[in-house]
ZAMIRO-713327 format. One line per 4 residues: number of its first residue (from 1); for each residue y, x, z of C-alpha. Coordinates in steps of 0.5 Angstrom, whole numbers, plus 500, padded with zeros to 3 digits. Each point is the difference from the previous one (the first is absolute). Layout:
BEGIN
NUM) Y,X,Z ~ ...
END
This chain:
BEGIN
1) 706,077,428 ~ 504,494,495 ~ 507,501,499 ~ 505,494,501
5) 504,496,495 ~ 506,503,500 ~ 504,505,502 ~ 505,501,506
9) 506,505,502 ~ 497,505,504 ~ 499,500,507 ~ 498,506,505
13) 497,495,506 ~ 497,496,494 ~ 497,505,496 ~ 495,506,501
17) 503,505,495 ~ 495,506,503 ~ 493,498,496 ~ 504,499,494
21) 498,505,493 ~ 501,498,494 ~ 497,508,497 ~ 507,502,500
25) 503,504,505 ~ 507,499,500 ~ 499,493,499 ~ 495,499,506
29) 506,505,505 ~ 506,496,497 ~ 497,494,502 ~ 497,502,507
33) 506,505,502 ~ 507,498,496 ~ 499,492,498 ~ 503,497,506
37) 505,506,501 ~ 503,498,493 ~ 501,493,501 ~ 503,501,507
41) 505,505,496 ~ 502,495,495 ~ 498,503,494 ~ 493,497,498
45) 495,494,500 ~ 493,500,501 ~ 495,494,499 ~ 493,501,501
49) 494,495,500 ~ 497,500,506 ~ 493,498,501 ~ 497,493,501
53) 497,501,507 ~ 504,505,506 ~ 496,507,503 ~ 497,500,506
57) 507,502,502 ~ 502,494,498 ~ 505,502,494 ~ 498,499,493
61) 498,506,495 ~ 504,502,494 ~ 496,498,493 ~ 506,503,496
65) 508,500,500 ~ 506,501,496 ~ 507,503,502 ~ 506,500,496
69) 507,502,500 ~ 507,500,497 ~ 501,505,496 ~ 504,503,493
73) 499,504,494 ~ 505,505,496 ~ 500,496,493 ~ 498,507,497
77) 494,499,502 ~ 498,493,496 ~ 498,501,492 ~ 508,501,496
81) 499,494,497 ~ 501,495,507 ~ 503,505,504 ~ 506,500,494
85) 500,493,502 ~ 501,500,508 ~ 506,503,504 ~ 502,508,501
89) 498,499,509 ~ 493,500,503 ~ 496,493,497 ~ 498,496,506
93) 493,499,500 ~ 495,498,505 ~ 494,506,502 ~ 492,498,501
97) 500,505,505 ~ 493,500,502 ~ 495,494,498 ~ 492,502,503
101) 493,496,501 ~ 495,503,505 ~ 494,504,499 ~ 496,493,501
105) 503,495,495 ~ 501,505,494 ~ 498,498,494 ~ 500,493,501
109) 507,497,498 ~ 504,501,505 ~ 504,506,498 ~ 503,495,494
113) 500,494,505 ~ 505,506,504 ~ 504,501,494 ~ 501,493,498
117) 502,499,508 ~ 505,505,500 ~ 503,499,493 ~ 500,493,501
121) 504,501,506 ~ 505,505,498 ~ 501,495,493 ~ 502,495,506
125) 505,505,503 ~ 503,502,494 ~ 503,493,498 ~ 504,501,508
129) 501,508,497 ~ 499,501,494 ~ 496,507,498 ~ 499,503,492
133) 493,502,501 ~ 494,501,505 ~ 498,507,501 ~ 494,504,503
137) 500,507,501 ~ 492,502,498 ~ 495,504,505 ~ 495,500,496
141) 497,499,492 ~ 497,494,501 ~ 506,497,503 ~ 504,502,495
145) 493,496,495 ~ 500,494,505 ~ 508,498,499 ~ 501,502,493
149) 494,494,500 ~ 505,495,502 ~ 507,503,496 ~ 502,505,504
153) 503,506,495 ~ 501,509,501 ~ 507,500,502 ~ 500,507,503
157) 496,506,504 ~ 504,498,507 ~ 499,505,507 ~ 493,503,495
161) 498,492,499 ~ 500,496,494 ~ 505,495,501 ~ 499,493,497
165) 504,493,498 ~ 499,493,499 ~ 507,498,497 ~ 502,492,504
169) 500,497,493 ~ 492,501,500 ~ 499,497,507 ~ 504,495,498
173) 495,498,494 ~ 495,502,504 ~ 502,494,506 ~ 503,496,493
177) 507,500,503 ~ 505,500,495
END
Protein backbone atom coordinates (compact mmCIF):
# COMPACT_ATOMS: atom_id res chain seq x y z
CA UNK A 1 0.00 0.00 0.00
CA UNK A 2 1.35 3.63 -1.22
CA UNK A 3 0.07 6.69 0.60
CA UNK A 4 -1.61 9.73 -1.31
CA UNK A 5 -0.25 13.12 -1.85
CA UNK A 6 -1.89 15.07 0.50
CA UNK A 7 -3.90 15.16 3.33
CA UNK A 8 -7.76 15.67 3.50
CA UNK A 9 -10.32 16.35 6.05
CA UNK A 10 -12.05 13.11 7.32
CA UNK A 11 -14.63 11.73 5.83
CA UNK A 12 -16.49 8.54 7.43
CA UNK A 13 -17.99 7.38 3.58
CA UNK A 14 -14.51 7.94 2.25
CA UNK A 15 -12.10 6.52 4.82
CA UNK A 16 -11.80 3.18 6.51
CA UNK A 17 -10.71 3.98 10.19
CA UNK A 18 -11.31 0.10 11.13
CA UNK A 19 -7.69 -1.20 9.90
CA UNK A 20 -6.01 1.61 11.22
CA UNK A 21 -3.07 0.95 14.31
CA UNK A 22 -0.40 3.04 14.62
CA UNK A 23 1.14 0.95 17.96
CA UNK A 24 -0.91 3.37 20.36
CA UNK A 25 -4.08 2.32 21.55
CA UNK A 26 -5.96 5.36 22.40
CA UNK A 27 -4.79 6.74 19.36
CA UNK A 28 -6.03 3.81 17.12
CA UNK A 29 -9.77 4.38 19.30
CA UNK A 30 -9.81 8.07 18.72
CA UNK A 31 -9.61 7.61 15.12
CA UNK A 32 -11.94 4.83 14.65
CA UNK A 33 -14.82 5.58 17.62
CA UNK A 34 -14.21 9.58 18.22
CA UNK A 35 -12.83 11.46 15.29
CA UNK A 36 -16.02 12.03 13.49
CA UNK A 37 -18.18 12.35 16.62
CA UNK A 38 -15.58 15.32 17.40
CA UNK A 39 -15.73 17.36 14.06
CA UNK A 40 -19.72 16.80 14.01
CA UNK A 41 -19.76 18.41 17.28
CA UNK A 42 -17.47 21.40 16.41
CA UNK A 43 -14.78 20.99 18.73
CA UNK A 44 -12.07 19.56 16.42
CA UNK A 45 -10.67 18.87 13.02
CA UNK A 46 -8.99 15.58 11.81
CA UNK A 47 -7.04 15.23 8.49
CA UNK A 48 -5.88 12.34 7.32
CA UNK A 49 -3.73 11.10 4.30
CA UNK A 50 -5.60 8.38 2.57
CA UNK A 51 -3.75 5.78 0.83
CA UNK A 52 -3.14 6.30 -2.97
CA UNK A 53 -5.46 3.29 -4.09
CA UNK A 54 -9.17 2.53 -2.56
CA UNK A 55 -9.95 -1.28 -0.67
CA UNK A 56 -12.18 -3.64 -1.87
CA UNK A 57 -14.66 -1.73 -0.05
CA UNK A 58 -13.78 1.01 -2.35
CA UNK A 59 -12.85 3.58 0.60
CA UNK A 60 -9.35 4.49 1.06
CA UNK A 61 -7.05 3.10 4.10
CA UNK A 62 -5.58 5.76 6.67
CA UNK A 63 -1.59 5.91 6.40
CA UNK A 64 -1.70 8.57 9.32
CA UNK A 65 -3.55 11.51 10.28
CA UNK A 66 -3.45 14.68 12.80
CA UNK A 67 -6.22 16.49 14.53
CA UNK A 68 -6.31 19.64 16.17
CA UNK A 69 -8.31 22.02 18.45
CA UNK A 70 -8.62 25.44 19.74
CA UNK A 71 -7.50 25.56 23.13
CA UNK A 72 -5.76 27.84 26.17
CA UNK A 73 -3.33 27.50 28.74
CA UNK A 74 -3.10 29.28 32.20
CA UNK A 75 0.14 31.73 31.96
CA UNK A 76 1.26 30.06 35.13
CA UNK A 77 2.33 27.35 33.41
CA UNK A 78 4.77 28.94 30.68
CA UNK A 79 8.47 29.84 32.01
CA UNK A 80 8.17 33.28 34.22
CA UNK A 81 10.30 35.07 31.93
CA UNK A 82 7.58 34.92 29.14
CA UNK A 83 4.46 34.35 31.18
CA UNK A 84 5.67 38.17 32.79
CA UNK A 85 4.98 39.16 29.63
CA UNK A 86 1.49 37.64 28.42
CA UNK A 87 -2.10 38.74 29.85
CA UNK A 88 -3.62 37.58 33.53
CA UNK A 89 -6.51 35.34 31.33
CA UNK A 90 -6.14 31.99 29.56
CA UNK A 91 -3.56 32.28 26.65
CA UNK A 92 -5.17 31.00 23.41
CA UNK A 93 -3.05 28.76 21.81
CA UNK A 94 -4.15 25.88 19.27
CA UNK A 95 -3.69 22.08 20.78
CA UNK A 96 -2.06 19.17 18.38
CA UNK A 97 -4.57 16.90 19.81
CA UNK A 98 -3.24 13.69 18.15
CA UNK A 99 -0.91 13.23 15.26
CA UNK A 100 -0.26 9.09 14.14
CA UNK A 101 1.50 7.22 11.22
CA UNK A 102 0.25 3.45 10.59
CA UNK A 103 2.30 0.35 11.66
CA UNK A 104 3.02 -0.01 7.96
CA UNK A 105 4.95 3.33 7.28
CA UNK A 106 6.37 3.86 10.60
CA UNK A 107 10.00 4.50 10.33
CA UNK A 108 10.06 6.07 6.71
CA UNK A 109 9.40 9.82 7.27
CA UNK A 110 6.07 10.19 7.31
CA UNK A 111 5.47 11.17 11.06
CA UNK A 112 7.64 14.30 10.11
CA UNK A 113 5.81 14.74 6.90
CA UNK A 114 2.38 14.60 9.72
CA UNK A 115 3.89 17.32 11.60
CA UNK A 116 4.94 19.61 9.10
CA UNK A 117 1.34 19.24 7.46
CA UNK A 118 -0.47 19.97 10.71
CA UNK A 119 1.94 22.66 11.73
CA UNK A 120 2.01 24.32 8.47
CA UNK A 121 -1.83 24.12 8.47
CA UNK A 122 -2.36 25.53 11.91
CA UNK A 123 0.40 28.39 10.83
CA UNK A 124 -2.36 29.16 8.01
CA UNK A 125 -5.37 29.24 10.78
CA UNK A 126 -3.42 31.38 12.96
CA UNK A 127 -3.16 34.56 10.64
CA UNK A 128 -7.13 34.35 10.37
CA UNK A 129 -6.99 33.63 14.76
CA UNK A 130 -4.15 34.29 15.95
CA UNK A 131 -2.81 31.40 18.78
CA UNK A 132 0.49 32.03 21.37
CA UNK A 133 1.74 28.35 20.80
CA UNK A 134 1.33 24.85 19.24
CA UNK A 135 0.64 22.28 22.24
CA UNK A 136 0.92 18.71 22.29
CA UNK A 137 0.15 16.73 25.47
CA UNK A 138 2.72 13.31 25.03
CA UNK A 139 1.70 9.55 25.51
CA UNK A 140 4.76 8.30 25.33
CA UNK A 141 8.78 8.97 25.85
CA UNK A 142 9.38 8.64 22.46
CA UNK A 143 6.68 11.59 21.37
CA UNK A 144 7.71 13.86 23.73
CA UNK A 145 11.91 12.96 21.77
CA UNK A 146 10.23 13.18 18.35
CA UNK A 147 8.60 16.87 19.06
CA UNK A 148 11.30 18.25 21.13
CA UNK A 149 13.44 17.35 17.68
CA UNK A 150 11.36 19.97 15.85
CA UNK A 151 11.31 22.74 18.80
CA UNK A 152 8.89 21.79 20.86
CA UNK A 153 9.77 22.50 24.77
CA UNK A 154 8.63 20.76 28.60
CA UNK A 155 5.48 23.20 29.49
CA UNK A 156 4.06 21.11 32.15
CA UNK A 157 2.67 17.34 33.50
CA UNK A 158 -0.85 17.73 31.84
CA UNK A 159 -3.97 14.84 32.98
CA UNK A 160 -0.37 12.50 33.66
CA UNK A 161 1.27 13.43 30.37
CA UNK A 162 3.98 15.99 29.54
CA UNK A 163 2.63 18.82 27.88
CA UNK A 164 4.93 20.47 25.19
CA UNK A 165 5.06 24.06 23.12
CA UNK A 166 6.12 25.53 19.92
CA UNK A 167 5.68 29.35 20.52
CA UNK A 168 4.04 30.76 16.71
CA UNK A 169 7.36 33.27 16.73
CA UNK A 170 9.33 29.69 15.85
CA UNK A 171 6.76 28.54 13.31
CA UNK A 172 6.93 31.72 11.76
CA UNK A 173 10.78 31.50 11.24
CA UNK A 174 10.56 28.00 10.62
CA UNK A 175 7.84 28.87 7.37
CA UNK A 176 10.07 32.25 7.21
CA UNK A 177 7.14 34.78 7.69
CA UNK A 178 7.98 37.79 9.50
Amino acid sequence: MRWGKTFVELSKSEHDRNPFDCGEEKLNNFIKTQAVKHMQASISRTMVLPSALPLPNQKYAICAFYTVAPSSISRETLPVHIAKKLPRYPIPVFLLAQLAVHKEFQGEGLGKVSLIRALKYLWDVNQHMRAYAVVVDCLTDSAQAFYAMFGFKRLCEHNGHMRMYLPMKTLAQLFNQP
